[in-house]
BABALO-85379 format. One record per residue: residue number from 1; x, y, z negated of N, C-alpha, C in turn. Coordinates in steps of 0.001 Angstrom, whole numbers. Atoms other than C-alpha are relative to their C-alpha. Example, Ala and Ser with C-alpha at 12.3 -4.5 7.8 and 13.67 -1.06 7.14 Angstrom:
2
PT, 1, 890, -1190, 0, 12300, -4500, -7800, 900, 1200, 0
PT, 2, -820, -1190, 60, 13670, -1060, -7140, -770, 1090, -730
This chain:
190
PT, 1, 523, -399, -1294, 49244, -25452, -35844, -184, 1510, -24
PT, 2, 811, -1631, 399, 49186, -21687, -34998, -1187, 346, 883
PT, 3, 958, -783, -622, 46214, -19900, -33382, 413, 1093, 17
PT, 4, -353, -1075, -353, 46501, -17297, -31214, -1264, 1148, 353
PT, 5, 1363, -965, 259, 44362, -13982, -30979, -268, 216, 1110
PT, 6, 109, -795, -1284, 42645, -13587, -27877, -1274, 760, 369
PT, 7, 1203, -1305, 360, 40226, -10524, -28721, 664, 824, 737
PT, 8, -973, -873, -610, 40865, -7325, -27460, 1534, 122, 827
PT, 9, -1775, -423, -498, 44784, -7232, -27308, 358, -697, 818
PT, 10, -623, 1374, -790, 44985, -10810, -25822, -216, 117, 1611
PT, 11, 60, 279, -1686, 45324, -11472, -21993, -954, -944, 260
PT, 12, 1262, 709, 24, 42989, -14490, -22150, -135, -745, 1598
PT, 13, 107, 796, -1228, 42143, -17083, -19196, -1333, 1650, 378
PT, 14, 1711, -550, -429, 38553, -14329, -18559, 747, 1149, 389
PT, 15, -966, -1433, -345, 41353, -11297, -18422, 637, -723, 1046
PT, 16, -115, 398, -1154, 42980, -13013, -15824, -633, -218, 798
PT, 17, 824, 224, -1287, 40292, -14217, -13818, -950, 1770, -9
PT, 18, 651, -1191, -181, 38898, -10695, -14182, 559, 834, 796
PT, 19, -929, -321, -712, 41792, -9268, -13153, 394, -149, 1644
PT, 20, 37, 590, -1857, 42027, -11027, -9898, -1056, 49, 852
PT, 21, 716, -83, -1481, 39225, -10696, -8666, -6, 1679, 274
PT, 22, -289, -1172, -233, 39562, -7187, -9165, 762, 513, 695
PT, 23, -1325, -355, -764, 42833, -6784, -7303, -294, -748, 1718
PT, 24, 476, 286, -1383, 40946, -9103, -4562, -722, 749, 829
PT, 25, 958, -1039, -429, 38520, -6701, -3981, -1435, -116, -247
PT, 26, 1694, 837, 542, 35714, -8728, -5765, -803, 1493, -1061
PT, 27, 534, -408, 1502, 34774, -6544, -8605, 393, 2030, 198
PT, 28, -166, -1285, 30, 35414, -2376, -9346, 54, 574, 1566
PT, 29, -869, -1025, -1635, 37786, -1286, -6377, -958, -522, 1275
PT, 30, 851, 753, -1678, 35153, -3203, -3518, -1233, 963, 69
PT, 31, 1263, -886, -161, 32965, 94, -3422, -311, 695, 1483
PT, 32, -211, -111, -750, 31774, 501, -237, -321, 1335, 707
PT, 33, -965, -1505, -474, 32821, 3358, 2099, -1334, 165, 506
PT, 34, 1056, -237, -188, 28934, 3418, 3377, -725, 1230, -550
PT, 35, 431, -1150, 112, 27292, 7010, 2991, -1256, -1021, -394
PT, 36, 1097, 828, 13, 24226, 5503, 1439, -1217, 1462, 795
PT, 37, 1034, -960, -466, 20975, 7068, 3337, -1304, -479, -802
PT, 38, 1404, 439, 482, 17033, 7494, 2289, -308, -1072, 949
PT, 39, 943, 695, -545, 14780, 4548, 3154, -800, 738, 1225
PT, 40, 993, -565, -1075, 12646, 5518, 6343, -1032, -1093, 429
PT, 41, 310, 817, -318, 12041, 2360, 7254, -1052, -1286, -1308
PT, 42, 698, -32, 966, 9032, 1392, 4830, -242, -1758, -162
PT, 43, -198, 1561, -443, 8877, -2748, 6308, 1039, -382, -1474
PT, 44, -1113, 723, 472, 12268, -3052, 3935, -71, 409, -1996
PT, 45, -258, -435, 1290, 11247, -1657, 491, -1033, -1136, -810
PT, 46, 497, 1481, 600, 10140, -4221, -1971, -1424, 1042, -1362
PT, 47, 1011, -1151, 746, 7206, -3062, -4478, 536, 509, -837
PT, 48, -702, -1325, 497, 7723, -168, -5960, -1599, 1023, -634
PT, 49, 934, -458, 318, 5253, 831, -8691, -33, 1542, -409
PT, 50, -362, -953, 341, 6922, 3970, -9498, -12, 999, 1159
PT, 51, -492, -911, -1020, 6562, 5817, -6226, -1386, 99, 365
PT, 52, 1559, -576, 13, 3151, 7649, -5360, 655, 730, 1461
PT, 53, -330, -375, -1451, 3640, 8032, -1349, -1149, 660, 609
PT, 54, 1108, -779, -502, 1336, 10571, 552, -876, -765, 763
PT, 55, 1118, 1228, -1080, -1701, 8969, 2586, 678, -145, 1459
PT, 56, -1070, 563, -1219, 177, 9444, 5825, 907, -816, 342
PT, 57, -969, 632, -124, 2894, 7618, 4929, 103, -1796, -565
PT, 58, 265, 929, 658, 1535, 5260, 2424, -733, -1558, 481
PT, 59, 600, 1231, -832, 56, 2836, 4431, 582, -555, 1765
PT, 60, -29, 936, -1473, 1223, 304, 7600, -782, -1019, 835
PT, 61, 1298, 925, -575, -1155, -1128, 10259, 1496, -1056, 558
PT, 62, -1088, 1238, -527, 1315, -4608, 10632, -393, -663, 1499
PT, 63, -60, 410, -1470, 1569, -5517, 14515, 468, -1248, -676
PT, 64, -209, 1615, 699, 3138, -8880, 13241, -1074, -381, 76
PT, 65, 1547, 668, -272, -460, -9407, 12410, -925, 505, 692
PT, 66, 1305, -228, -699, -2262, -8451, 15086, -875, 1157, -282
PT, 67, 819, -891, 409, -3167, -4940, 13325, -994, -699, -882
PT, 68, 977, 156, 1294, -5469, -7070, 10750, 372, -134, -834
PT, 69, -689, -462, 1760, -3187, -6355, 7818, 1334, 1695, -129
PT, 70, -1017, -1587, -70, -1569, -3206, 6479, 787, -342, -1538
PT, 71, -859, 173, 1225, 888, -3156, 4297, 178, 1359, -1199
PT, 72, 140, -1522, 674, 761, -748, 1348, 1813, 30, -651
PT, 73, -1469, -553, 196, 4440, 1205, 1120, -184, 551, -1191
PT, 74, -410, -830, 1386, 3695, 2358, -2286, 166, -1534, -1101
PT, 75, -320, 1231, 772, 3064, -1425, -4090, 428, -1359, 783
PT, 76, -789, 1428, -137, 4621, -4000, -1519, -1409, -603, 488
PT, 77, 732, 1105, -130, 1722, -5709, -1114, -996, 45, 1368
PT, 78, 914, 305, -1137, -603, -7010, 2093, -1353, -129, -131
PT, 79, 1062, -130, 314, -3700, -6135, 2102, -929, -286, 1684
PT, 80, 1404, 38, -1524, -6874, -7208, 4969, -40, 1345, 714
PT, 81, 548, -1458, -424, -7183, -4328, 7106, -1907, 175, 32
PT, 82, 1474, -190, 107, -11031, -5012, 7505, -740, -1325, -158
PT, 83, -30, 1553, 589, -12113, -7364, 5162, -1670, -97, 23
PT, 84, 1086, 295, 34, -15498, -8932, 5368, -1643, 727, -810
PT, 85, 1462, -524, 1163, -19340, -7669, 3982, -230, -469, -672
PT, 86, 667, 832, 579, -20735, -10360, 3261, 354, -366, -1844
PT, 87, -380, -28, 1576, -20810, -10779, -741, 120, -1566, -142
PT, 88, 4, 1475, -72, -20576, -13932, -2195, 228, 27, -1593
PT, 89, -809, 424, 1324, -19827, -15212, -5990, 1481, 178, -512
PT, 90, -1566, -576, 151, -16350, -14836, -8111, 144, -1908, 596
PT, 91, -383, 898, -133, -16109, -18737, -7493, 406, -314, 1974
PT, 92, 7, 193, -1243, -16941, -18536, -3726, 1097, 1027, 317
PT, 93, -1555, -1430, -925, -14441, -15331, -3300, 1327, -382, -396
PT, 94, -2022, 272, 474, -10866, -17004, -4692, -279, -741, 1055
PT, 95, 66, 1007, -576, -12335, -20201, -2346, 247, 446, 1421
PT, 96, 20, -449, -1537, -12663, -17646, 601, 1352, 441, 388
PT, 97, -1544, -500, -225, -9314, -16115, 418, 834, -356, -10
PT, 98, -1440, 713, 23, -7226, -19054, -287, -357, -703, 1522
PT, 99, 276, 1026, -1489, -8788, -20740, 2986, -49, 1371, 1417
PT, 100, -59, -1039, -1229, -8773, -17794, 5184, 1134, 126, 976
PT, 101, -1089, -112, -1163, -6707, -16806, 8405, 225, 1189, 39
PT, 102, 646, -1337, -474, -6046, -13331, 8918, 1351, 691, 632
PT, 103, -1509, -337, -403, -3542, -12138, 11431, 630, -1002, 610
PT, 104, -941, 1510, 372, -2352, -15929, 11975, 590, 53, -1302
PT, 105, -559, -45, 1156, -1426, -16283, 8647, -1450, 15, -1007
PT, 106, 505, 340, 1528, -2610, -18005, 5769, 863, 246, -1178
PT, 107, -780, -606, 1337, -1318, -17294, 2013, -702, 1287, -330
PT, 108, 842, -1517, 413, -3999, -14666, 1622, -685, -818, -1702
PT, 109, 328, -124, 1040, -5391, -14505, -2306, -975, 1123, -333
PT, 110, 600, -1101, 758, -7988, -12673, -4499, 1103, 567, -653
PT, 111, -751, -773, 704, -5978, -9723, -6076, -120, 20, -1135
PT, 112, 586, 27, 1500, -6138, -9424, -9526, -112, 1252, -132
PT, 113, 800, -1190, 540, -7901, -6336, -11178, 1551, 1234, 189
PT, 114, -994, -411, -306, -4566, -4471, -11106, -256, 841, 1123
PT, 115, -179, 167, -1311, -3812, -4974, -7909, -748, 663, 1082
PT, 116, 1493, -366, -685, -7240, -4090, -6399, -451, 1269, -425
PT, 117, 87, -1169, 366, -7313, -1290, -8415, 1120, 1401, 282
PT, 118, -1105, -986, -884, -4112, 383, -6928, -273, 1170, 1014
PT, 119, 33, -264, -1269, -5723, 1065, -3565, -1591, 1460, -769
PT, 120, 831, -1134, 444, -8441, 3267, -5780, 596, 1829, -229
PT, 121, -221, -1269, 194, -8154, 7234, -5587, -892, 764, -321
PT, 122, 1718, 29, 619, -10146, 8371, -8065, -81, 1416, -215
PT, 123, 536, -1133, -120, -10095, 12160, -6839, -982, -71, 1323
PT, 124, 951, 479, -1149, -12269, 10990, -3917, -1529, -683, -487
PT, 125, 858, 763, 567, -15885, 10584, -4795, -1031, 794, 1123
PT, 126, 122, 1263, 6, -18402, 9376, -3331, 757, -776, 142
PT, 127, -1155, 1475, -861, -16344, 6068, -2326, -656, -58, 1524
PT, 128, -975, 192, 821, -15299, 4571, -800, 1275, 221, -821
PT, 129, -456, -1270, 623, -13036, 6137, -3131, 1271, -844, 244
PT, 130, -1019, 181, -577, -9881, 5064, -1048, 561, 1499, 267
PT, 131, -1316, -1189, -54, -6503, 7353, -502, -665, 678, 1191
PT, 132, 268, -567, -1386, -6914, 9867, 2552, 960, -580, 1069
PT, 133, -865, 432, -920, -5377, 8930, 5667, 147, -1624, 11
PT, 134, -319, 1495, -135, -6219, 5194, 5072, -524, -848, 1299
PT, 135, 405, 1065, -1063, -6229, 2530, 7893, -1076, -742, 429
PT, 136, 955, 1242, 116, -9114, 293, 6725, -864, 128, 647
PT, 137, 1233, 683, -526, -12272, -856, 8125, -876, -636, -811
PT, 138, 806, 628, 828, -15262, -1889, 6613, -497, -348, -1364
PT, 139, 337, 105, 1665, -15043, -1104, 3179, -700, 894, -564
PT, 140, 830, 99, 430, -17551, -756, 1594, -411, 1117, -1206
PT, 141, -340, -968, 950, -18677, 2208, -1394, -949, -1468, -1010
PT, 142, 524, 1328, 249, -19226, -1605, -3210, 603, -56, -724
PT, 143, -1012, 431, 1285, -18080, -3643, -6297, 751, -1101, 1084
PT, 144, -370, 1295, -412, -15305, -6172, -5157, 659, -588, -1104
PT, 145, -584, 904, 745, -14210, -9401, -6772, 1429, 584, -20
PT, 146, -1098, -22, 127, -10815, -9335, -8612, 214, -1980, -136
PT, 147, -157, 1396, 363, -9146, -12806, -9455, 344, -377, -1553
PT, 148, -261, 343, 1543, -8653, -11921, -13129, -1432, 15, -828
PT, 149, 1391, 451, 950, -11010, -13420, -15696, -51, 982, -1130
PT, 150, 118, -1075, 1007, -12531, -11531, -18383, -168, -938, -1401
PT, 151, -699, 1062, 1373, -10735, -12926, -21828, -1104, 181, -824
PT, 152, 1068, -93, 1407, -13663, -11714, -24096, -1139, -787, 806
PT, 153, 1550, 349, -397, -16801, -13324, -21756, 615, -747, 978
PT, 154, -672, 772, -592, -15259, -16632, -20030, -1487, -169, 1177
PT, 155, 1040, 193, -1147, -18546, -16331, -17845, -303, 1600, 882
PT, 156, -518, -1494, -956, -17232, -12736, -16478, 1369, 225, 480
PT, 157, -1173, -518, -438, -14394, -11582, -14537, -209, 1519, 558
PT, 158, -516, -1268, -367, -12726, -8359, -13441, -284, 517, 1333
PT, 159, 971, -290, -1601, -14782, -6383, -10346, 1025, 1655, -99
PT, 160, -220, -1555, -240, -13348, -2761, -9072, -1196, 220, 746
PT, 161, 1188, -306, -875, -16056, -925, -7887, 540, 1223, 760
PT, 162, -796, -1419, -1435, -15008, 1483, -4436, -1308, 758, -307
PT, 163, 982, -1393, 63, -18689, 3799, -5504, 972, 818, -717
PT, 164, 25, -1560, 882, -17301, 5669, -8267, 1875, -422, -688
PT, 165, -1409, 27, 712, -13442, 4056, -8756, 118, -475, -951
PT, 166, -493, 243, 1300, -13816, 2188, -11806, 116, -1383, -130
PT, 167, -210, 1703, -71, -13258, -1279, -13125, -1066, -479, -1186
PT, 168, 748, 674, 650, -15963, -3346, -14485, -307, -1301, -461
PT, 169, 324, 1065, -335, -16501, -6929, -15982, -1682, 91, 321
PT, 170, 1052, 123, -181, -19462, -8600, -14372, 36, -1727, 451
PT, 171, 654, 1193, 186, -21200, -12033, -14511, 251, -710, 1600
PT, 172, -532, 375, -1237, -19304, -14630, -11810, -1294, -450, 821
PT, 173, 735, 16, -822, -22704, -15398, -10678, -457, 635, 936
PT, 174, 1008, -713, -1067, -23504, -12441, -9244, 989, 289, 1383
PT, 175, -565, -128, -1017, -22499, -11844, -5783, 150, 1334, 369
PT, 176, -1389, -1054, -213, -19608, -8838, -4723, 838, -486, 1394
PT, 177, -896, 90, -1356, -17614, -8025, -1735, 1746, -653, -763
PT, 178, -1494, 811, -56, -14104, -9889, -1081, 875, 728, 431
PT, 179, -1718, -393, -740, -10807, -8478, -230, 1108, -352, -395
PT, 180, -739, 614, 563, -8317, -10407, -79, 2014, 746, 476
PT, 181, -1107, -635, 25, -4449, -9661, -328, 1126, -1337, 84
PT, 182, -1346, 638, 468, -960, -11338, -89, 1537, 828, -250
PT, 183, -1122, -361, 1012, 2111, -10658, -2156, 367, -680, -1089
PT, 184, -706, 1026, 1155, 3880, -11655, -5018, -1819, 1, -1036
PT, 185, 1222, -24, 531, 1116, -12971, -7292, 160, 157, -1305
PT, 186, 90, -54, 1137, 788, -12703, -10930, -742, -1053, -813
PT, 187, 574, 1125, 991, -133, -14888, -14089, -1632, -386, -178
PT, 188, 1896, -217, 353, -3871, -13522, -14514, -585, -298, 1510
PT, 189, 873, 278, -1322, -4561, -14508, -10752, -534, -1108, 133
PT, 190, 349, 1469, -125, -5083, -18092, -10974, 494, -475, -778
């Protein structure tokens, strides 16, 4: 029986089908004749942790919802435009945000520590120590619940505090403001 070599030199069934689609217009030569332009349109960019957008630009009040969500153009994600006072527990604040409406639209979540910590600009002090030029309402110079637990003290989770910008664990009993968010979610959220 001989065997034949089909490394490099060989033509090969994968060199043919490579080939063809190449000559179809599948593959290399199908580059399209489109001038690519910048983004303007901030609705179409997916999160994007690498991009630090000015306060003017960085934030969208969403008509979709009724102006009670803005969308942040620097991480993708949907945030309450003016999220509640009232404090409450870490148990009562995941319970409030998975049952909530806001906008029409349910699929709202506690953020995880991260997440919640994004919207912090921590050359702004007093708080709330939010970006300039931001949209919001009602927030607070307050600690708020995150949705990530704290791995060393299973009877603490992860709080940002908007006084002074920083992130603290603290004891799920005690009661903290809510703000809740939707977007892609992560492992440490639930």
């Amino acid at each position: 029986m001989q065997s034949r070599n089909l490394g490099a030199g060989g033509t090969g069934v994968a060199g043919l089908v490579l080939g063809s689609l190449i000559f179809a217009g599948w593959g290399i030569g199908n580059a399209s004749a489109e001038t690519p332009t910048p983004l303007t349109d901030f609705q179409s960019l997916t999160q994007s942790w690498d991009k630090k957008l000015p306060g003017a630009s960085r934030f969208t009040v969403l008509s979709d919802f009724g102006g009670a969500a803005v969308r942040d153009n620097e991480t993708g994600l949907v945030w309450e435009q003016s999220p509640e006072t009232k404090t409450v527990n870490w148990l009562n604040a995941r319970f409030q945000c998975t049952s909530r409406k806001i906008g029409g639209r349910m699929g709202w979540r506690l953020p995880s520590v991260h997440k919640l910590a994004s919207l912090v600009d921590p050359s702004v002090s007093p708080g709330p120590t939010l970006p300039a030029g931001h949209p919001f309402a009602n927030v607070q110079a307050a600690h708020y619940w995150s949705a990530s637990s704290f791995a060393g003290k299973p009877t603490h989770a992860w709080n940002v505090g908007f006084v002074m910008g920083m992130v603290h664990d603290i004891k799920v009993t005690e009661s903290h403001n809510v703000w809740c968010v939707r977007g892609e979610n992560t492992a440490d959220a639930y």
